[in-house]
VOGU-3710 file (C-alpha; in Angstrom, 3 decimals, decimal comma):
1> xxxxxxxxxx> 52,673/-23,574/12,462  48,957/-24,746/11,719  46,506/-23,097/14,582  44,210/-25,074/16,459  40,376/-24,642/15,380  39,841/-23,422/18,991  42,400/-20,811/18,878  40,137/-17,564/19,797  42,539/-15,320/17,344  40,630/-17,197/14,495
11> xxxxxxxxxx> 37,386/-15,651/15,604  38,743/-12,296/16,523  37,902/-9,679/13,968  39,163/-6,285/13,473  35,400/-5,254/15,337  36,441/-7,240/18,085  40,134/-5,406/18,567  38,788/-1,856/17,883  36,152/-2,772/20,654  38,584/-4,211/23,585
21> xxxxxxxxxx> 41,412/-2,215/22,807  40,315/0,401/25,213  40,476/3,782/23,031  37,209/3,714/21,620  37,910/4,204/18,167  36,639/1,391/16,195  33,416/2,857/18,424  33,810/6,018/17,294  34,234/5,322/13,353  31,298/2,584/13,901
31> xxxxxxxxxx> 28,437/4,943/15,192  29,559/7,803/12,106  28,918/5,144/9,663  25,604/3,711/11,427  24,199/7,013/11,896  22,321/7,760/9,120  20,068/4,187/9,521  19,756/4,024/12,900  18,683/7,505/13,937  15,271/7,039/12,102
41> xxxxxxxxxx> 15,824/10,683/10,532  14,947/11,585/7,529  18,051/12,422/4,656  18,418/15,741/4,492  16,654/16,964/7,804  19,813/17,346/10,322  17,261/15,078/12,566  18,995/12,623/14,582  20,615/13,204/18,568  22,039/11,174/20,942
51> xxxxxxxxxx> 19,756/8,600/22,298  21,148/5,007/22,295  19,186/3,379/19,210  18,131/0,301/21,481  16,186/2,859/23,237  15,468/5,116/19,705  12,001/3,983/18,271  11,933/4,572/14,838  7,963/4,981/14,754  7,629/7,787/17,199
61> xxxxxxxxxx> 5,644/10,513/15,488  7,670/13,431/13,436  7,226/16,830/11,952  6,435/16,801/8,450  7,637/18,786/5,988  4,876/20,979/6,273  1,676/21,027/7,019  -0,509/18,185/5,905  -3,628/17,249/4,718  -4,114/13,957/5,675
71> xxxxxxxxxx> -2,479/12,450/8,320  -2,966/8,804/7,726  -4,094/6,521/4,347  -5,994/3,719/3,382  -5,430/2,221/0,280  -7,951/-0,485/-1,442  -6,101/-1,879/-3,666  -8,206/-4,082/-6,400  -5,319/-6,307/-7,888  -5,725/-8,143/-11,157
81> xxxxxxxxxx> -6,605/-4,721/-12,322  -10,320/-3,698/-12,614  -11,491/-3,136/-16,024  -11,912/0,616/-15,977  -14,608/0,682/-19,809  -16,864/-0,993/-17,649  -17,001/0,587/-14,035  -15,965/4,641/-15,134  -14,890/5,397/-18,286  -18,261/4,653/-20,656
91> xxxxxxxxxx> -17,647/4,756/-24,455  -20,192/5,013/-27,104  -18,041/4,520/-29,954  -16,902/1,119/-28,160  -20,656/0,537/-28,861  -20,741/1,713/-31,756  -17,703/-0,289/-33,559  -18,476/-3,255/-31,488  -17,366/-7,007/-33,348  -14,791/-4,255/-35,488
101> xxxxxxxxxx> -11,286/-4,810/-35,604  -9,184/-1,701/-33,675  -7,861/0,648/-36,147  -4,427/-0,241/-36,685  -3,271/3,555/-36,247  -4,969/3,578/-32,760  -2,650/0,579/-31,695  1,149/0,897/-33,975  3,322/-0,889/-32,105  1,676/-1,444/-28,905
111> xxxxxxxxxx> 2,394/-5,323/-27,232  -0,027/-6,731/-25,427  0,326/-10,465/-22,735  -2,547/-12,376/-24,279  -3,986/-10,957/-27,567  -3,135/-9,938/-31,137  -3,263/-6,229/-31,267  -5,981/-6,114/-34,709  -8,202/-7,978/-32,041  -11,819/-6,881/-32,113
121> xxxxxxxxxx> -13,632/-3,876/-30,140  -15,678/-4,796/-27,297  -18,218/-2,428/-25,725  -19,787/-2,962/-22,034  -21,985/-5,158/-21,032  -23,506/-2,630/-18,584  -25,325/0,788/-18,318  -24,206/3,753/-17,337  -25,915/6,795/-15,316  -24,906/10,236/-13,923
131> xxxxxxxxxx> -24,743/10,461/-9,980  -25,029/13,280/-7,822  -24,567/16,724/-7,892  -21,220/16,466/-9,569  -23,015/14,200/-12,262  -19,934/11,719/-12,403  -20,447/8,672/-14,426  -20,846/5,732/-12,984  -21,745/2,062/-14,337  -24,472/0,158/-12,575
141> xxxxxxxxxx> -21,843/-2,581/-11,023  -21,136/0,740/-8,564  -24,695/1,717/-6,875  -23,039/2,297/-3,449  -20,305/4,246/-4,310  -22,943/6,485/-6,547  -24,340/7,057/-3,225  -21,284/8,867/-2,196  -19,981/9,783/-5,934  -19,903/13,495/-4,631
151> xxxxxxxxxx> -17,362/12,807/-1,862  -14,526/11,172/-4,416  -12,649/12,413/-6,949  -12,298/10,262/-10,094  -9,171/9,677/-12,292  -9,806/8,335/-15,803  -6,144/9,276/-17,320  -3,843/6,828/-14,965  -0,873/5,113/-16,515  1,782/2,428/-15,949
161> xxxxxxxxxx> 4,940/1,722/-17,317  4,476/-2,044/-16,377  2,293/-4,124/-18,564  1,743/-7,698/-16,132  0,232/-7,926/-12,378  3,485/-8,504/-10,110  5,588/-5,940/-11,854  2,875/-3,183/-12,152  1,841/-4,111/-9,028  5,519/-3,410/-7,270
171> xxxxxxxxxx> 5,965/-0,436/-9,111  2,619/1,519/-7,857  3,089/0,092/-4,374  7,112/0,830/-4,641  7,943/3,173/-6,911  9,697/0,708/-9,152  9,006/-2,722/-11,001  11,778/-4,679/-8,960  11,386/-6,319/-6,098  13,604/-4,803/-2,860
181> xxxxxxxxxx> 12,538/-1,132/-3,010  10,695/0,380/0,292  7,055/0,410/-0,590  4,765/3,615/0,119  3,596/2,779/3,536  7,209/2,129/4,605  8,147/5,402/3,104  5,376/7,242/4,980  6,176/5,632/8,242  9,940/6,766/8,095
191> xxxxxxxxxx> 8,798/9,884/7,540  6,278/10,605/10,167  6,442/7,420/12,287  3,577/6,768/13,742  0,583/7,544/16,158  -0,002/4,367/18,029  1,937/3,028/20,338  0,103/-1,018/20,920  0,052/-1,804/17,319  1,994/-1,574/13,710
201> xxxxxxxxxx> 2,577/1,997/12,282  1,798/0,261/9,019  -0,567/-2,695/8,832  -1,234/-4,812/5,947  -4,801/-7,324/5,287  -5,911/-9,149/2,282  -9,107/-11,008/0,829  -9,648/-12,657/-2,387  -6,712/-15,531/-4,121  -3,800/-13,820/-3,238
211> xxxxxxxxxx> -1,419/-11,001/-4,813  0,899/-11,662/-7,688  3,337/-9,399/-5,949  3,823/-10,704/-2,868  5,298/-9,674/0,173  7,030/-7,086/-2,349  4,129/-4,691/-2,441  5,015/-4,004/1,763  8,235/-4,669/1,955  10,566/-1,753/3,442
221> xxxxxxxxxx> 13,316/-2,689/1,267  16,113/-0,783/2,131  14,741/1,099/4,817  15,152/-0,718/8,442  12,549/-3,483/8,987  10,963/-1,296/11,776  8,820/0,046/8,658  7,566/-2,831/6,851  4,056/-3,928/6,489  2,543/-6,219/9,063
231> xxxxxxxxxx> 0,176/-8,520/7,478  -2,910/-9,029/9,801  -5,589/-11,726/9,947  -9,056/-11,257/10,128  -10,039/-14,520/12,005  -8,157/-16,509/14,238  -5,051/-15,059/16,075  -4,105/-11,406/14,099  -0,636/-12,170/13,718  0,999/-15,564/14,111
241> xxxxxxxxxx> 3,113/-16,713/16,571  2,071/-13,805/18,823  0,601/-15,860/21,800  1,789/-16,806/24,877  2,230/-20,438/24,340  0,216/-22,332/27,438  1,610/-22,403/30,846  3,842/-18,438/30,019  1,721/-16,162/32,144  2,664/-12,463/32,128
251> xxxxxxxxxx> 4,927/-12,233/34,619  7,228/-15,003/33,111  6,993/-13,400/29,777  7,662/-9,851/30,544  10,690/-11,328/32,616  11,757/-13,371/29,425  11,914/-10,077/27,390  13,569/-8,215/29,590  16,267/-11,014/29,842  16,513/-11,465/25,868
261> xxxxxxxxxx> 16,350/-7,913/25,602  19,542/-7,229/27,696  21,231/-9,856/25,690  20,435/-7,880/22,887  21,663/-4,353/23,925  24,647/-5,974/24,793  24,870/-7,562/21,153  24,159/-3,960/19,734  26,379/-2,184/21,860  29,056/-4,746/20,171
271> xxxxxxxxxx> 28,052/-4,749/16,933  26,094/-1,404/16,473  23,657/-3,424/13,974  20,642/-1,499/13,421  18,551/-4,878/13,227  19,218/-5,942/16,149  17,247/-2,634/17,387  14,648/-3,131/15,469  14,740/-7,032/16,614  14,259/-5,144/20,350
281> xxxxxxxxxx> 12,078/-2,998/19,541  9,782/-6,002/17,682  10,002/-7,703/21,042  8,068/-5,103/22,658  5,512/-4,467/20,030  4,357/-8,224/20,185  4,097/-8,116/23,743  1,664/-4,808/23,667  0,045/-6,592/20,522  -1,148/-9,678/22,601
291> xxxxxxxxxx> -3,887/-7,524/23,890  -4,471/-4,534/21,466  -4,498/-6,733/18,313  -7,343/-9,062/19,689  -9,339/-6,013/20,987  -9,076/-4,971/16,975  -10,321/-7,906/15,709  -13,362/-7,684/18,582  -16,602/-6,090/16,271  -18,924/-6,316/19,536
301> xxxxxxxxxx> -19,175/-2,950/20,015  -19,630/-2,280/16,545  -23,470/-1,702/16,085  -25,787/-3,728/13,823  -26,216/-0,816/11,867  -22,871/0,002/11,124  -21,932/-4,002/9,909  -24,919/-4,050/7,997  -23,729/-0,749/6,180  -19,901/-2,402/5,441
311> xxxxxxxxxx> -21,874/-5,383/4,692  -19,964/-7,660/7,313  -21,307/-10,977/7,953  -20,497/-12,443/11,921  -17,343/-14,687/11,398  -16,256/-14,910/8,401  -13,464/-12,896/6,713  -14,081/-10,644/3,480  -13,116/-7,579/1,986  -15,841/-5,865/4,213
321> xxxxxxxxxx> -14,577/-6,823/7,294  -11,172/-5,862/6,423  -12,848/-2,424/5,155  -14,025/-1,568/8,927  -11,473/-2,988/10,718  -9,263/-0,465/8,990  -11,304/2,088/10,005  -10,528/0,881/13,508  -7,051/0,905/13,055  -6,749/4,678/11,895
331> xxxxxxxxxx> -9,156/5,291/14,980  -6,390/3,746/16,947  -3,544/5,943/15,523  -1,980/3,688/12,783  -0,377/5,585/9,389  -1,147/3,598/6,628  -3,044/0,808/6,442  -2,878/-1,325/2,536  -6,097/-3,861/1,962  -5,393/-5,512/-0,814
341> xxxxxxxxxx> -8,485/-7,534/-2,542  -7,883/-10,233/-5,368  -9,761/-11,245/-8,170  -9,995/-8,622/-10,532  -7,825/-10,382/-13,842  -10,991/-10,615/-16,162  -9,174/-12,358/-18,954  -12,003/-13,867/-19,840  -16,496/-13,173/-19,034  -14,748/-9,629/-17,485
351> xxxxxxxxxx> -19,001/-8,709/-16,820  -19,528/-11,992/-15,112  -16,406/-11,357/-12,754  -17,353/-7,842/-12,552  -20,663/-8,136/-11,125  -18,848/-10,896/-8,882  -16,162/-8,600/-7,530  -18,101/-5,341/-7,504  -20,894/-7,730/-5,645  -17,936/-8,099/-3,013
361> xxxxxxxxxx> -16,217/-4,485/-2,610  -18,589/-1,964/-4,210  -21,165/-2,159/-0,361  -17,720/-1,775/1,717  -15,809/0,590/0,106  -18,431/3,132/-0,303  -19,415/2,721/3,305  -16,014/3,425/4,389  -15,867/6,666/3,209  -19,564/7,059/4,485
371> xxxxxxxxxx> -18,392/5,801/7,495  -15,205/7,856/7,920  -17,008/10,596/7,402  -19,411/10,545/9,623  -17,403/9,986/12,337  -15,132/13,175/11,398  -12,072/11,175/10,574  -12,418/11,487/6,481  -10,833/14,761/6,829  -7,651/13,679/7,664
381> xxxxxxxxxx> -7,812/10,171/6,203  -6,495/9,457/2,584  -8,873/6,932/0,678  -7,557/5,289/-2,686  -8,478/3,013/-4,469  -7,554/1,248/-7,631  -5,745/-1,218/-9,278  -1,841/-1,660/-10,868  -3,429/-0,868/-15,053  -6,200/-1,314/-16,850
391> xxxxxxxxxx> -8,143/-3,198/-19,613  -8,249/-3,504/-22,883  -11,155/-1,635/-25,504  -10,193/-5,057/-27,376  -12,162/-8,469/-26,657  -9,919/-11,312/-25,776  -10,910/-14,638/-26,976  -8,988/-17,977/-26,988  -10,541/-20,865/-27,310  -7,030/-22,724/-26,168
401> xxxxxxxxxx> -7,343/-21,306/-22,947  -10,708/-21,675/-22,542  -11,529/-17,873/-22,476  -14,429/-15,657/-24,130  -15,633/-12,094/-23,891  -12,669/-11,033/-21,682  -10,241/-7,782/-21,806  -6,260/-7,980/-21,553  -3,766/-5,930/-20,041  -3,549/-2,206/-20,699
411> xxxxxxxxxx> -0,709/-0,022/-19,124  -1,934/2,722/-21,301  -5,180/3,922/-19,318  -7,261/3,332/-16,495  -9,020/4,704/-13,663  -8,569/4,940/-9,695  -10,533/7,296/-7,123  -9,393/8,740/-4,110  -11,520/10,565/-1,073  -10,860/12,696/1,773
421> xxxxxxxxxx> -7,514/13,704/3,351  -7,363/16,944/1,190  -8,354/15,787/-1,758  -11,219/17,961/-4,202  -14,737/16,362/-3,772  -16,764/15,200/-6,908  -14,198/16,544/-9,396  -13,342/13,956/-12,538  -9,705/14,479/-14,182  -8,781/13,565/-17,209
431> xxxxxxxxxx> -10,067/12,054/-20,274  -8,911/9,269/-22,512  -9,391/9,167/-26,837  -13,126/7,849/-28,272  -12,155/4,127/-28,010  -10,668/4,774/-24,605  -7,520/3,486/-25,271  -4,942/6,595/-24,805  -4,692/9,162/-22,302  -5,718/12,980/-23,746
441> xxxxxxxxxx> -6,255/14,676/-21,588  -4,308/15,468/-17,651  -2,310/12,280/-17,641  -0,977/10,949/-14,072  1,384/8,762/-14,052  2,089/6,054/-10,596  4,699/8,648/-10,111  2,713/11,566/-9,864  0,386/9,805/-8,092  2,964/8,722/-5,060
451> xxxxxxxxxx> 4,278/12,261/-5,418  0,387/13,584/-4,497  0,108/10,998/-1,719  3,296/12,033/-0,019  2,431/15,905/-0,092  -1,639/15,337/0,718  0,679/13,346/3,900  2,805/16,722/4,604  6,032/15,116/2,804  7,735/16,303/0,092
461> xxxxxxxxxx> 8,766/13,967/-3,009  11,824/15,253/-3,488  13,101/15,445/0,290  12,008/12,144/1,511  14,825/10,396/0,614  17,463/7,381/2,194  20,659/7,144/0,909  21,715/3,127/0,109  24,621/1,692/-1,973  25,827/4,909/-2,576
471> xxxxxxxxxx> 23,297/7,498/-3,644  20,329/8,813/-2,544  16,353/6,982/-3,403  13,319/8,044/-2,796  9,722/6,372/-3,491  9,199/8,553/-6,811  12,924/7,450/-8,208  13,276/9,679/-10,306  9,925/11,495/-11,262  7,020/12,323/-10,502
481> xxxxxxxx> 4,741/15,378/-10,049  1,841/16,630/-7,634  -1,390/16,767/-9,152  -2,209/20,033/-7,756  -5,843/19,266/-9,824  -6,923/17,253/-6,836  -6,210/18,676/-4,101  -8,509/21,237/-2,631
//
């Protein structure tokens, strides 16, 4: 006999019987199977207990593995790839074989997104000049951070697997070229949680024309949403939508949540979802946001002094402003703040977008680590900074795309810097070949690098892991190695 579309058996599910049958056991079986995602614990830590996870929060500060040397990060991250021959790595014989075709043993069968591989050396444009007691090279696009050259530690022997922007720039953020993996600042935060309790254990803020990546490069992937990136704006309201719309005063809203949120235990209880925790928990944070987030954003009490040194101008969002304000937000106890700054794919004039770009981030970056350290917090504060590869020793020309005196993709070598948080003042590691187009000497690859960030953060590589479809993943899937070289 055909059932009526209102007959409640068709919308019973075996959930539903295990539930109202009174034993407990679909309960039971439910919670073992939930465990692992929604007691925040790490795999492999026997962490975990007994506290309902509506009332769990996922960002509450852990134990690390052991004992750290930074406690929270900020990484700059320069997407579109800064051309490393023209900022760090200087090359005479560039110079020397300038207008020359690349010897063809130098390239074999290297591929490359925009240019023949015979294409023509090009040197730089600029001058280079020895800073500071560590006499680290520098080229005259950097004359801030020369200023604090001896504070940083300089990598010229970085390399990629990934050879174009949203790919490369996953895989250094993520630990792989695909988008859905957890990136690094989820991976920290469900390790350690976090240290602030009014705002996002991992906050997110951009400047420049926008990242070929996406939402990818903060995404927590597998991991619960509790530990994605929260993208923040500079101007305007910090985070949309977070507002009390007009006539909701307090009162009314903090009885709305606690109405919505009963709804929602109740929905867990049934269901055992961990999202619908996190959906709780996110609740809550917005409602503590509405006043901590505009307080952020507030540079009153900053002093002239200090947003002349970032370089901040009243009003108007750049890479500066986003440079102090994440100062502010490790001051206020958040893990891992990404600023990521666009503009950086030289394809073609790479010295005329150079001095534009370095005219933009070179002031600010340098004065955060001034900054930081004045104020006692670059101890304990990772600083990186880079891009997802570098640029090529070759000159890219095409007069089809309108481009001259530019430099294409190169996986093979480039160059980041890092400061503070345990890492080895004024050091430079590694070296790349005369022409500066292979790594030979201390190569690190994005793996090794993640692997360094995680320990300098107390975590090991290895141990930080979640298991999802099956097996065990971790943010260095499946190598990696600490460059014991920079840390001090």
């Amino acid at each position: 006999m055909p059932q009526h579309p209102d007959d409640p058996r068709l919308s019973a599910t075996r959930r539903h019987f295990f539930r109202d049958c009174g034993v407990g056991v679909g309960k039971i079986a439910l919670a073992s199977l939930l465990a692992s995602e929604t007691t925040g614990a790490r795999a492999g830590d026997g962490a975990g207990g007994s506290i309902p996870a509506a009332d769990r929060d996922p960002m509450a500060p852990r134990p690390p593995h052991f004992a750290p040397k930074a406690t929270r990060v900020i990484f700059l991250f320069m997407a579109g790839a800064p051309s490393q021959l023209d900022l760090f790595d200087r090359k005479p014989e560039l110079t020397k074989y300038d207008g020359r075709p690349v010897p063809a043993e130098v390239v074999k069968d290297q591929r490359y997104a925009f240019i023949r591989p015979d294409a023509s050396l090009m040197s730089s444009r600029f001058r280079f000049g020895r800073h500071g007691q560590s006499g680290a090279e520098l080229s005259e696009m950097l004359p801030h951070l020369a200023k604090v050259v001896d504070d940083i530690a300089i990598v010229k022997s970085m390399q990629t697997d990934q050879f174009n922007h949203a790919p490369a720039q996953i895989f250094l953020n993520t630990g792989s070229p695909l988008p859905g993996r957890p990136s690094m600042g989820a991976w920290v935060c469900y390790g350690l949680g976090s240290e602030s309790a009014d705002l996002p254990g991992f906050v997110v803020m951009s400047s420049g024309s926008g990242i070929s990546g996406g939402a990818a490069n903060w995404s927590s992937g597998f991991l619960p949403t509790s530990y994605q990136g929260v993208p923040f704006r500079t101007q305007g309201d910090p985070i949309l939508d977070a507002a009390s719309p007009p006539g909701v005063d307090q009162r009314l809203q903090r009885d709305s949540l606690d109405l919505i949120g009963a709804l929602n235990r109740e929905h867990l209880g049934a269901l055992g979802d961990p999202e619908i925790a996190t959906r709780i928990r996110s609740y809550e944070m917005a409602f503590r946001m509405q006043t901590s987030a505009p307080d952020l954003i507030d540079l009153s009490g900053e002093s002239d002094e200090t947003l002349a040194l970032y370089g901040v101008k009243p009003g108007r969002p750049s890479f500066a402003r986003n440079c102090l304000l994440a100062r502010r937000l490790v001051e206020r106890g958040v893990r891992f703040v990404n600023l990521y700054h666009e503009g950086w794919d030289h394809h073609s004039d790479v010295a005329g977008g150079l001095k534009n770009q370095c005219g933009q981030t070179d002031r600010a970056a340098a004065a955060l680590v001034m900054d930081l350290k004045r104020r006692g917090l670059l101890e304990e504060t990772l600083v990186v900074w880079g891009g997802e590869f570098g640029r090529t020793p070759m000159v890219e020309s095409n007069a089809a795309l309108g481009r001259s005196m530019g430099r294409d993709h190169h996986p093979q070598a480039f160059t980041m810097w890092l400061a503070g948080g345990g890492i080895k003042p004024g050091i430079t590691l590694g070296r790349t070949d005369d022409l500066g187009f292979h790594v030979v000497e201390n190569p690190v690859h994005v793996h090794d690098l993640q692997a360094t960030i995680l320990d300098l953060m107390g975590l090991h590589h290895t141990r930080l892991t979640y298991r999802f479809q099956g097996r065990l993943y971790r943010l260095t899937d499946v190598h990696g190695t600490i460059v014991r070289q920079l840390i001090a």
